[in-house]
N, C-alpha and C positions, 0 to 999 in steps of 0.2 A: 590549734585553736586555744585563746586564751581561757582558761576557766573564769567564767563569771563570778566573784567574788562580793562579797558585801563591800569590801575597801574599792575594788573597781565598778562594780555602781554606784556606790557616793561619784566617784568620779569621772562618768560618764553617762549623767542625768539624760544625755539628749539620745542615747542609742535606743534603736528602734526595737521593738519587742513582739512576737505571735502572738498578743494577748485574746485578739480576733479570734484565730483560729483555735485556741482552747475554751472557746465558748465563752468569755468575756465582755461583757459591753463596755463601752469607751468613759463611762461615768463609773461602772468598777474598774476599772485600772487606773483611772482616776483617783478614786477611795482608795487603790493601795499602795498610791504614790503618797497619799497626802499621811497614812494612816504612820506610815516608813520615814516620810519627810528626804523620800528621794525612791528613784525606781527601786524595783525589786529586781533583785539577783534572778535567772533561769530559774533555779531552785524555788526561789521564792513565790515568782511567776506559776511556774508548776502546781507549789501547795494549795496556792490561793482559789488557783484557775477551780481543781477539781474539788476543794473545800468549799466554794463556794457555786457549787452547779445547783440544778435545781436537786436533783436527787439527794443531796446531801446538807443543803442547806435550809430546805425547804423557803424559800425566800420567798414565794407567790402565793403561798399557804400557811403560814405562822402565825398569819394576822388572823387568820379565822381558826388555827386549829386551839389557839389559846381556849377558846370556850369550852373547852374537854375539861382543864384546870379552873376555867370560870363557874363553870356548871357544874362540878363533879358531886355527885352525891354522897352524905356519909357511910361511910363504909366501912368496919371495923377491920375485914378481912386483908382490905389494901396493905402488903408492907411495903412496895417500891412500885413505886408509879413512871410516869411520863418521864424521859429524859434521861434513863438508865438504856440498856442495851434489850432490854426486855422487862415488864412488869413481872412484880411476884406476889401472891395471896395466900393467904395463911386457912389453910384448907382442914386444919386443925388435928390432934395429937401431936402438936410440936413439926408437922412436915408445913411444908411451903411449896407451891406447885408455881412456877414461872413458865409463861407462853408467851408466844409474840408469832406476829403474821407480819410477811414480807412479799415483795417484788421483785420477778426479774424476767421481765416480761420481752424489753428489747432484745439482750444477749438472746433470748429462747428464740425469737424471732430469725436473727442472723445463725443461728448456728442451736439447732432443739436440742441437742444430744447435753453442750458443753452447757448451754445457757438452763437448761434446768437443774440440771445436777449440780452446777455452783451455788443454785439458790438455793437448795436444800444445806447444801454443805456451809453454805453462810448464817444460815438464820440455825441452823444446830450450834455453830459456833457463838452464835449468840447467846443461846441459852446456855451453853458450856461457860461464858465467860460471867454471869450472875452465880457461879458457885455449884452449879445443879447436874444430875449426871439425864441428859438426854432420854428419854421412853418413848417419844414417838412420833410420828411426823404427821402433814395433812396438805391437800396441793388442790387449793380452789382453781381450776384451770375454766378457760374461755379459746375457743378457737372460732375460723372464721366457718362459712356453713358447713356442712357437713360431707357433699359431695363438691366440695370444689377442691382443683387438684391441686395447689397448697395446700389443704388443711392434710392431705394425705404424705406431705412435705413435712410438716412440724411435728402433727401431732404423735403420729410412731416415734420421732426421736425425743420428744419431750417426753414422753411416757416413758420411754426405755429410760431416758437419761435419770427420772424420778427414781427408778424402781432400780437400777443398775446400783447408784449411790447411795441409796437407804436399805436397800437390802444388804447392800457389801456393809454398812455400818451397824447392822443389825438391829435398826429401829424399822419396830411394824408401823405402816401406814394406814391408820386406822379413819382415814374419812374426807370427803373433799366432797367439790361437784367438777363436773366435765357439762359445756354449754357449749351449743355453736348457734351462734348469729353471725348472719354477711358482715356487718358491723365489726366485729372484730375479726377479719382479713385485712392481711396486714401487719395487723398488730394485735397478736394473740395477748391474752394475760395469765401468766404464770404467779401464781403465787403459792408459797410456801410457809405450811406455817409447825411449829415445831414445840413441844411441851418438855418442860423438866422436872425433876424433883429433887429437892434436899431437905435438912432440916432447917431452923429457922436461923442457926447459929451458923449456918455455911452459907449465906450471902454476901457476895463478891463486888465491891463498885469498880464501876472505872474510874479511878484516880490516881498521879503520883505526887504522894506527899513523901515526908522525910528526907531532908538533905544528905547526903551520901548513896542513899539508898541508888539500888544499880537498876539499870533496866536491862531487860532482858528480851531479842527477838527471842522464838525457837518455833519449831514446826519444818516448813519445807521450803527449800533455798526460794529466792528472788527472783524469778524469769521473766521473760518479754510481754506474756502473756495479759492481756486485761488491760494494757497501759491504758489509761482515761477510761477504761473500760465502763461500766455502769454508771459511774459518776459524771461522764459525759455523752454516752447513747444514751441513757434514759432522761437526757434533759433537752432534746431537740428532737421533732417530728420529722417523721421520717418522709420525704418525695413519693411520688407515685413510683420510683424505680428503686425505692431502698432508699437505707437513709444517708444523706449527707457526709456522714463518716461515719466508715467503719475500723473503731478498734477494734485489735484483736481481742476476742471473748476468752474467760479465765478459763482454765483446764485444771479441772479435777480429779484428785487420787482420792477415792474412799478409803483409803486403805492406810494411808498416810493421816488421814483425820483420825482412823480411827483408833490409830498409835496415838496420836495429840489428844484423842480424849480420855484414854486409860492415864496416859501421862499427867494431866491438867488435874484428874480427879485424885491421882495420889499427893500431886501437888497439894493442892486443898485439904487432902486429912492431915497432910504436916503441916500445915498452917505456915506457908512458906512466900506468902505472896501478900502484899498491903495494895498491892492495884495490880486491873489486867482490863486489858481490850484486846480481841479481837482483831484481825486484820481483815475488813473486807470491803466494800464499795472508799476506794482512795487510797487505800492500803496502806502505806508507812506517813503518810501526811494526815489520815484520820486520825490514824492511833499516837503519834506521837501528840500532835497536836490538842487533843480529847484529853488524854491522859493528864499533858499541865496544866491544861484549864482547867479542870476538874480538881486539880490537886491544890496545895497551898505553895509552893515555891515554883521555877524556872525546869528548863531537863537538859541537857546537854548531849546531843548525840555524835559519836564516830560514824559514819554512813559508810565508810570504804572498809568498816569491819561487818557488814550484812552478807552472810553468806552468798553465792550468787551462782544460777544455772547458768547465766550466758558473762560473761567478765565485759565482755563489749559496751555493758548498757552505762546510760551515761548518769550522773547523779538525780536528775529529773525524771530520768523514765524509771530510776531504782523507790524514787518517791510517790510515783503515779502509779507501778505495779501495782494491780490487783492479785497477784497470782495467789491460789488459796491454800488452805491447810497452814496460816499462823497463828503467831498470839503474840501478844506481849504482856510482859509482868513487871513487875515492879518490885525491889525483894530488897531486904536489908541486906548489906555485905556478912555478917555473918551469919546467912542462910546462903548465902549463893554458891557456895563448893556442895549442898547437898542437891539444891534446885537441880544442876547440874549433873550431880550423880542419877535424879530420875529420870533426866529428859535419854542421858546415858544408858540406861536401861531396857526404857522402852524404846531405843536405835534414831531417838527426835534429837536432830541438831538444833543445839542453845549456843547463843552468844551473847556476851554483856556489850552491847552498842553503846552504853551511856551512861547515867546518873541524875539522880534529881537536884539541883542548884537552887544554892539561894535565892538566888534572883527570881525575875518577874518574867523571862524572855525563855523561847524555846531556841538555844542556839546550834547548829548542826555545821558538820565540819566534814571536808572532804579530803584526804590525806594533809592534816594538819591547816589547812584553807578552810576561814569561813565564808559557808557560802547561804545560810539562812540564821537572820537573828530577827525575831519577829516577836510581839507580844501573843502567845498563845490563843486566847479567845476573842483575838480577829479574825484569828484563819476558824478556828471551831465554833464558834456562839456567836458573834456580832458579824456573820456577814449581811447581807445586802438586806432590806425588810422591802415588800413591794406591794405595796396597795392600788393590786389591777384593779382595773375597771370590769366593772360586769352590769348586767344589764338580763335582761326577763327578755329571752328572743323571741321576735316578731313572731314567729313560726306558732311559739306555745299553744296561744288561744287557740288557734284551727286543730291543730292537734289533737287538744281537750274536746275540741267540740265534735271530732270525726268518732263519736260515740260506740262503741264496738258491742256492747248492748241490743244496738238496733240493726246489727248485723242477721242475717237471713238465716234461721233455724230449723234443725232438721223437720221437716214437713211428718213423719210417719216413723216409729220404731222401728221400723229397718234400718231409715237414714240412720236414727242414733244411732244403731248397732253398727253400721256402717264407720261413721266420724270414730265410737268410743276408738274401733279397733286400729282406726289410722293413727288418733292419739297417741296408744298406747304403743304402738310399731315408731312413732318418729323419734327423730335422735336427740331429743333433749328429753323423752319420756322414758325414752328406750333402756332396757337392762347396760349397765355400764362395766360390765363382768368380764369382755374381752382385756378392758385397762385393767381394772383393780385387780385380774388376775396374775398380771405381772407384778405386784407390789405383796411384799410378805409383809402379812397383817396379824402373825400371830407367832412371830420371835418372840422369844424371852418368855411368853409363856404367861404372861402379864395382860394382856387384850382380853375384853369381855366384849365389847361390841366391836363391831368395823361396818365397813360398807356392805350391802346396801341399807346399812342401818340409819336410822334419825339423827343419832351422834356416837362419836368415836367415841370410847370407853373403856380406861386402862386401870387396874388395880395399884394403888399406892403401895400398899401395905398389908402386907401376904399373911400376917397373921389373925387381924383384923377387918381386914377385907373392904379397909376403908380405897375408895376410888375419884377416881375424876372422870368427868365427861366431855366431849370437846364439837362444837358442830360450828361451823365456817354454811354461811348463807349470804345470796344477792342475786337481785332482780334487776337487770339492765336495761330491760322492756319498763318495769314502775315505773324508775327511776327517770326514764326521760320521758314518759307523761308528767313524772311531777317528784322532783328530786327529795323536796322534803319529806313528801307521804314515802317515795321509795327508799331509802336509807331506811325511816323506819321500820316500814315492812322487811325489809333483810334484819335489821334487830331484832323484830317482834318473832321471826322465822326460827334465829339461830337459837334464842332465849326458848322456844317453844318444842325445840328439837332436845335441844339441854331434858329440860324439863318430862319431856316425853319417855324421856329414857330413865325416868326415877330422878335424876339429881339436881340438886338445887343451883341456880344460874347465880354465879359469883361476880363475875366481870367481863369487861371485853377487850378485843384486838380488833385493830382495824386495816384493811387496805384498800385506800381510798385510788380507787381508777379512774382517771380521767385525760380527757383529749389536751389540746394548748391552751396554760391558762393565758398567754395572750389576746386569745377570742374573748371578749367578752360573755358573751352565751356560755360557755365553757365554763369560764369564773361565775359565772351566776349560779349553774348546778351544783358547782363543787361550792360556792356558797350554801347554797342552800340542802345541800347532801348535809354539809359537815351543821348545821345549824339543826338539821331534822335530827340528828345522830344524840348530837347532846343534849338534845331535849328529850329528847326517848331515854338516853342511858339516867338523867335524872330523874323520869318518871320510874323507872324498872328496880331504880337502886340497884345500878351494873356500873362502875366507874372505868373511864377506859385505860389499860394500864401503858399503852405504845401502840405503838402499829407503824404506817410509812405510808408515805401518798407517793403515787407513780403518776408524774404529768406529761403531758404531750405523747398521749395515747393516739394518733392519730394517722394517715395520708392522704397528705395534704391536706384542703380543707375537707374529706370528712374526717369526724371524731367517731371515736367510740361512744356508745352509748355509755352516759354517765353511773358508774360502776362499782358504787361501796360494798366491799364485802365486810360482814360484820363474823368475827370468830367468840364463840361465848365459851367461857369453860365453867364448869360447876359440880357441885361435891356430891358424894352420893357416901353417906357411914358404911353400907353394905350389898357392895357389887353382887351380891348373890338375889339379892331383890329388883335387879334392875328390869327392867320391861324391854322387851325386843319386839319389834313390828311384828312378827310372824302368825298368822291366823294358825292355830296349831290343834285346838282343843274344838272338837264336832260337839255342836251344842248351844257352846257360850253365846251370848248374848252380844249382839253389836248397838252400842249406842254413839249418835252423834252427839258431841258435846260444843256448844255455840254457837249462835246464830248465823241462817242463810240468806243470803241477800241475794238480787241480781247484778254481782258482777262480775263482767268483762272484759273492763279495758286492762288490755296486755295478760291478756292469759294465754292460757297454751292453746285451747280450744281455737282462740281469733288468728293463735298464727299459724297453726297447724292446718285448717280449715279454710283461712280466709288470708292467709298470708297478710295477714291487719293489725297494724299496732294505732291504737286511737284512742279517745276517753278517756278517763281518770281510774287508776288503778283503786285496787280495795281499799276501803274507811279502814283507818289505825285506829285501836282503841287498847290506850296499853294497860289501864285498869283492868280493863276482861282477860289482856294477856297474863297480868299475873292472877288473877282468879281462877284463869285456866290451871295455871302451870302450880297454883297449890294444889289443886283436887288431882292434877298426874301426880305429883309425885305423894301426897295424900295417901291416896289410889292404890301405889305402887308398891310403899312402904307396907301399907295394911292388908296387902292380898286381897285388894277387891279387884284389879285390873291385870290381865294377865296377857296384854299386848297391847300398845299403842302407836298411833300413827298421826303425824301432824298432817294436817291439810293446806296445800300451796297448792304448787304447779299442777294442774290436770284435776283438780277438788276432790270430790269424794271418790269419783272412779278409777282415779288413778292410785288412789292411797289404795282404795278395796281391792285390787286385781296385784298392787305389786306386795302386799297384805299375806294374800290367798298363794301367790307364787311364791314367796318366804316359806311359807306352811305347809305346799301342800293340798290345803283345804282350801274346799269353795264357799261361798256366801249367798244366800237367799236374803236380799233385799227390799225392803217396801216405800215407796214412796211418801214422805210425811205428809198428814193435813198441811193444807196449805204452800206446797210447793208444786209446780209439775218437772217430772222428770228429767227434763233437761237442766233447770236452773239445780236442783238437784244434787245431779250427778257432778257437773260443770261447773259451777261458778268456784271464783277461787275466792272468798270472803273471807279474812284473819280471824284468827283468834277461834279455831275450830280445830279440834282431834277426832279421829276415831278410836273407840277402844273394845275392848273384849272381856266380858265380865261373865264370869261363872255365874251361872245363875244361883247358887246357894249366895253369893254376895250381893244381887242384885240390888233386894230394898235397903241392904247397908249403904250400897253404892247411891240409888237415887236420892235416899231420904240426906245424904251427904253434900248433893249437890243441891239439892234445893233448899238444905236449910243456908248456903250460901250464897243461892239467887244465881246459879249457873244454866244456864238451858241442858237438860239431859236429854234426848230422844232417840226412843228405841229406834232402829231402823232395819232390824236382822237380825240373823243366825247364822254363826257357821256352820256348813251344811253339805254334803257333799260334794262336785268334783266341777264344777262350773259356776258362774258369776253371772245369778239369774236377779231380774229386776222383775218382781212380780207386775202382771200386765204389760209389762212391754217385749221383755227378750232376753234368751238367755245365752253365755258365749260360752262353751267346755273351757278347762284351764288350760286345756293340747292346745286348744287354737291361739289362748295369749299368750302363755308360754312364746309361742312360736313367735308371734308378731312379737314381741317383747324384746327376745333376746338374740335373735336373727340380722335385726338391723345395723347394728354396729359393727357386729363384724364384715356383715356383708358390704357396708363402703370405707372398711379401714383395712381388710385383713390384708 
C-alpha cells in the first residue's frame, strides 16, 4: 500500500476517502479540502476527523458557551481562565488552586471498569499539566434506575474503576453524588473532576514557542487502545442496541501515571519546560496540534520516532491513539539531556519527536515522508462553528402545568411517617457508603471533609491550615421542568454546600450533559441551561474557569434529562473552623435559616411517592443565596455554628435524619407558625440551611441574622436517640439507620 503523502494528494485530488465514517459531514470535508487547497493526506483526514468531533471541538456549543467570557464577573482571584487545560485561582498566601470537571460518560458505558478510570486519570493529567501537583479527586456519577439489571452492569465497574485508579495514585476522593433515574439507562454520566495545587510562580500553558526548542512525547508507549476513542463515541448517540461504533476504550496503568506525575513535578522544580499538554481525548493530533496554535512559530514532528506497544499501527491510528499516561513538553535544547535524565529516573520513556519551526504550519513526517502539513489552528481552534436550531418543546407547557403541588398528601401522621421512611430508604436519599467506601478519602493525610459531607475539603497548607473546599451539584428532574431555573439551582446548591462548610465560594467548573444537539428541544435546554449558568455565575461573583459539555447523551430518540453539573471550589484561612453536618452536641439549638415555600415540582418526595415529575421547580433567588452563604461562613468563622447542613433533595427531613445519623444524636422538632408539617418537612425551597447553635451563642447568632434581614427560625434541639416531630411522630435513629443504609447495598451488593 502506497503511503498517502502530502506530494501524493496534491496529486490525486479525486481519490476517495472514509471521511463518513470518521464522523465527518460532507460540507466539513469540504472545508478541509478548501482550507488545504487539495484533499487531505490519511493523516490529515485522521487529525481533522477527530479534532473536529463534537467532543473536542465543541462546534454545536461554542456559540452559546462564549457568554461564560461575555458574562464573566470581576474577579480578582481568577489567574487562568477558559481555554487553558484547567482554570486557576489565586486562593491566597502566594498558592494557586486549579480544578476542572470532565466527561466520560460513553467509554464508562461500553466498558465501566476502563471508561472511568481513564477519566480520572485524564482530568488529573490535566491539572498535572497547568504546573500543579494533584490533591484529590470528585466523580458526580448518574446511572440508570436503581434496580434495573444494567445498572448492576456499570455501576460496580465504574466504581471500582474510580477507586482502583485514584486510590493506586493516592488521591483521596473527597466528594461527588451518585443518582439513578431511568433516564439515564443507557447512557450513564461519569464525570470526574480533579483539584491541584501550586504556587503562583508554577503555572504552566499549553504552548510551543521558541524555534529550536524540541518536543518531547514521554509517559507510556502508543497502543491500539482508544483509537477515535472519546473524541468520536462521545459525539454520536448511541441506537437502542449500543452505539454505532465501538472504539476500543483506553486502558489505564495508575501506576504508570503515577511515575508521570512524580516525574512532570520534578520537571517543573527545574524549570525545564516552556509548554506542555497532556495527551488525552485525540491523543497525538490534540497535543501536537494545541501546542502550535497556542504557541508563536510552526512544530515539526518525526511520528515513526513515537515509542509504540504494537509496531503494526499505521500513522493515522498512532495519531488517533488515545492511549493514557502521556504528556508532551516543549524544552529548550539545552535542557533536554537533563529533561531526560528525570524521565530516566523515574523508569518514564521520553523521546524528542520534533522541534518548534519558524514557520506557520504543523508539519509531521513518516520515515522521512510528509504526510501532514497543515495550518495548526484549523485542526485545534477554527473548526466547524454551528448554530443549531432549537426551539421551546411542545411538550414544556403540559409539563409545567402537571403541577406536583397538587399531588395527593399524606391524609394522617402515620402516612407521613410512613412516605418520611420510604424517602429516606430510596436510592437517590439512601446512605451512599457501600461506593465511597471503596474510594480512600483520607491518603496524604490532608482531607478535613469527604463524603457524606456538604463539600469535599482539603488542607493547602499544613502550617497555616489554610484549605479549599469543593462540592460538585445537579438536578436533572429541575432542569427539565425548566433548564434555566435548573442550572441555576445546581449553582445555587453547590455555592451553598461550599459555604455550608465554612469556605468562601470562589469559582466554578462545569459539566454540561446533554442528549443530541441535533434535536432542537435539546439545543433549546442546553441553550437555556448554559444562559441560566452565566447569569447565576454573574450574579454570585463565581466566574467559570473551564469545564466540558458532553453531547448526544441519549438512545435513540430518548435523551437524557438535561444535566448541568456545576463544581464550586472555595477558600476557607482555617480548616480547623470548618463546620461538618454532623448533629454531635445534645442540647444545641436547631435553627432553620430561609424561607419555606410550597414546593414540589421535581423533588424527591413526587418521585419517591408519586413516581411524578411535573410543575416548575423552586424559585432561584441568588441574592438570599449569597446572604445565606455570608451568615455560614460568618457563623462558622466565629463559633456561633457548630454543624450545618444545606437543604435540597428530600428538604428538612432529609437534612435532619442524615444530620442525626452523622452524630449520633436525635432531634426533637417543632413545626413553625405558619407551616403544616408536611410542607415542612418536604418541600425542597433554595436558599435554606439547617444549622446547630450552642445555645451560649444563640442571641449572638439571631441578633446576626436579623440585623441582615435573613429569616432565622428556631425549629429544635438536639436531643436524644430518635427524630421526633412534636405532635405528629416519632422514628428511633435504629429504624433510619436501617432504612438509610440497607438500600444500596441490598440492590448493588
Amino acid at each position: 500500500m502506497t503511503l498517502d503523502t502530502v506530494k501524493h494528494a496534491a496529486e490525486t485530488p479525486e481519490s476517495e476517502q472514509p471521511w463518513k465514517e470518521l464522523g465527518l459531514k460532507q460540507d466539513e470535508y469540504e472545508r478541509i479540502r478548501e482550507i488545504l487547497d487539495r484533499r487531505p493526506t490519511g493523516a490529515e483526514l485522521a487529525m481533522y476527523s477527530v479534532m473536529w468531533s463534537e467532543h473536542c471541538s465543541y462546534k454545536s456549543s461554542k456559540v452559546h458557551l462564549k457568554q461564560f467570557g461575555e458574562k464573566a464577573p470581576e474577579n480578582d482571584a481568577l489567574l487562568v481562565g477558559i481555554g487553558e487545560n484547567a482554570g486557576v485561582v489565586d486562593v491566597g498566601q502566594g498558592y494557586a488552586v486549579t480544578f476542572k470537571v470532565e466527561s466520560h460518560n460513553h467509554p464508562s458505558y461500553i466498558e465501566p471498569y476502563q471508561g472511568a478510570a481513564t477519566g480520572v486519570g485524564g482530568i488529573v493529567r490535566d491539572i498535572l499539566a497547568m504546573g500543579a501537583r494533584p490533591v484529590a479527586v470528585m466523580d458526580p456519577l448518574r446511572f440508570g434506575a436503581a434496580d434495573h439489571p444494567d445498572t448492576k452492569r456499570v455501576l460496580p465497574g465504574v466504581v471500582a474503576g474510580i477507586g482502583g485508579y485514584g486510590n493506586c495514585l493516592g488521591l483521596p476522593n473527597i466528594g461527588g453524588e451518585v443518582v439513578f433515574d431511568a433516564c439515564y439507562q443507557g447512557n450513564p454520566l461519569v464525570n470526574a473532576l480533579c483539584v491541584g495545587v501550586m504556587k503562583h510562580e508554577d503555572i504552566h500553558l499549553a504552548k510551543a514557542s521558541g524555534t529550536g526548542n524540541k518536543v518531547i512525547l514521554y509517559g507510556a508507549r502508543t497502543g491500539g487502545d482508544g483509537i477515535g476513542g472519546v473524541s468520536v463515541l462521545a459525539s454520536e448517540t448511541f441506537d437502542s442496541t449500543g452505539p454505532s461504533r465501538r472504539p476500543a476504550v483506553q486502558v489505564g496503568d495508575p501506576f504508570q501515571e503515577k511515575l508521570l506525575i512524580e516525574c512532570t513535578l520534578e520537571i517543573f522544580r527545574e524549570d525545564l519546560v516552556d509548554g506542555i499538554q497532556d495527551l488525552g481525548g485525540a491523543g497525538l493530533s490534540c497535543a501536537t496540534s494545541e501546542l502550535a496554535s497556542a504557541g508563536s512559530g510552526g512544530m515539526r514532528v518525526e511520528l515513526d520516532t513515537v515509542p509504540l506497544r504494537d509496531a503494526t499501527l499505521s500513522p493515522e491510528e498512532i495519531l488517533m491513539s488515545e492511549s493514557q499516561e502521556r504528556m508532551c513538553a516543549v524544552v529548550e535544547p539545552g535542557k533536554v539531556d537533563r529533561f531526560l535524565e528525570i524521565c530516566e529516573k523515574w523508569d518514564v520513556i521520553a523521546t524528542v519527536i520534533g522541534e518548534v519551526t519558524e514557520g506557520e504550519r504543523l508539519e509531521i513526517f513518516w520515515h522521512g515522508e510528509q504526510i501532514v502539513d497543515v495550518p495548526p489552528r484549523t485542526v485545534a481552534h477554527e473548526g466547524p462553528v454551528y448554530h443549531r436550531p432549537y426551539a421551546r418543546p411542545e411538550w414544556q407547557d403540559a409539563l409545567q402545568a402537571d403541577d406536583a403541588n397538587a399531588l395527593a398528601r399524606p391524609a394522617n401522621a402515620a402516612e407521613l411517617r410512613e412516605q418520611i421512611l420510604k424517602l429516606v430508604a430510596s436510592p437517590n436519599q439512601a446512605s451512599k457508603a457501600w461506593i465511597t467506601d471503596q474510594y480512600d478519602r483520607f491518603v496524604q493525610g490532608n482531607t478535613i471533609l469527604a463524603q457524606p459531607e456538604d463539600s469535599g475539603m482539603v488542607r493547602v497548607d499544613e502550617d497555616t491550615d489554610l484549605g479549599v473546599a469543593v462540592s460538585t451539584d445537579g438536578n436533572g428532574r429541575y432542569a427539565k421542568l425548566d433548564p434555566y431555573a435548573g442550572a441555576q439551582l445546581a449553582l445555587a446548591e453547590s455555592y451553598r454546600n461550599v459555604a455550608a462548610s465554612g469556605a468562601k465560594p470562589l469559582a466554578i467548573s462545569n459539566c454540561l450533559n446533554f442528549g443530541s444537539p441535533e434535536d432542537p428541544a435539546v439545543m433549546w435546554q442546553f441553550a437555556e441551561a448554559t444562559r441560566g449558568l452565566a447569569d447565576g455565575c454573574l450574579a454570585l461573583g463565581t466566574p467559570v474557569t473551564g469545564g466540558n459539555v458532553s453531547l448526544y447523551n441519549q438512545t435513540g430518540e430518548t435523551a437524557i434529562h438535561p444535566t448541568p453539573v456545576v463544581a464550586v471550589l472555595g477558600v476557607i484561612d482555617d480548616v480547623t473552623r470548618r463546620t461538618p453536618i454532623a448533629f454531635a452536641e445534645e442540647g444545641q439549638l436547631l435553627y432553620l435559616l430561609g424561607d419555606t415555600r410550597e414546593e414540589f415540582g421535581g423533588s424527591a418526595w413526587s418521585q419517591v411517592v408519586h413516581e411524578h415529575l411535573g410543575g416548575l421547580p423552586p424559585q432561584v433567588d441568588l441574592d438570599r443565596e449569597k446572604l445565606l452563604a455570608e451568615i455560614l461562613i460568618s457563623g462558622s468563622r466565629d463559633g456561633m455554628i457548630d454543624a450545618a447542613h444545606d437543604l435540597s433533595d428530600g428538604g428538612v427531613v432529609q437534612a435532619v435524619v442524615e444530620s442525626c445519623l452523622r452524630g449520633g444524636r436525635g432531634a426533637r422538632l417543632v413545626v413553625p407558625d405558619g407551616l403544616d408539617a408536611f410542607t415542612f418537612l418536604l418541600s425542597e425551597s433554595a436558599g435554606r440551611a439547617i444549622v446547630a447553635v450552642p445555645r451560649s451563642e444563640e442571641l449572638r447568632f439571631t441578633d446576626m441574622c436579623g440585623a441582615r434581614g435573613l429569616p432565622a427560625t428556631r425549629i429544635g434541639v438536639i436531643d436524644g436517640d430518635s427524630v421526633e416531630v412534636q405532635g405528629e411522630f416519632s422514628i428511633p435513629l435504629s429504624e433510619l439507620r436501617t432504612a438509610h443504609e440497607e438500600t444500596v447495598p441490598g440492590l448493588l451488593a
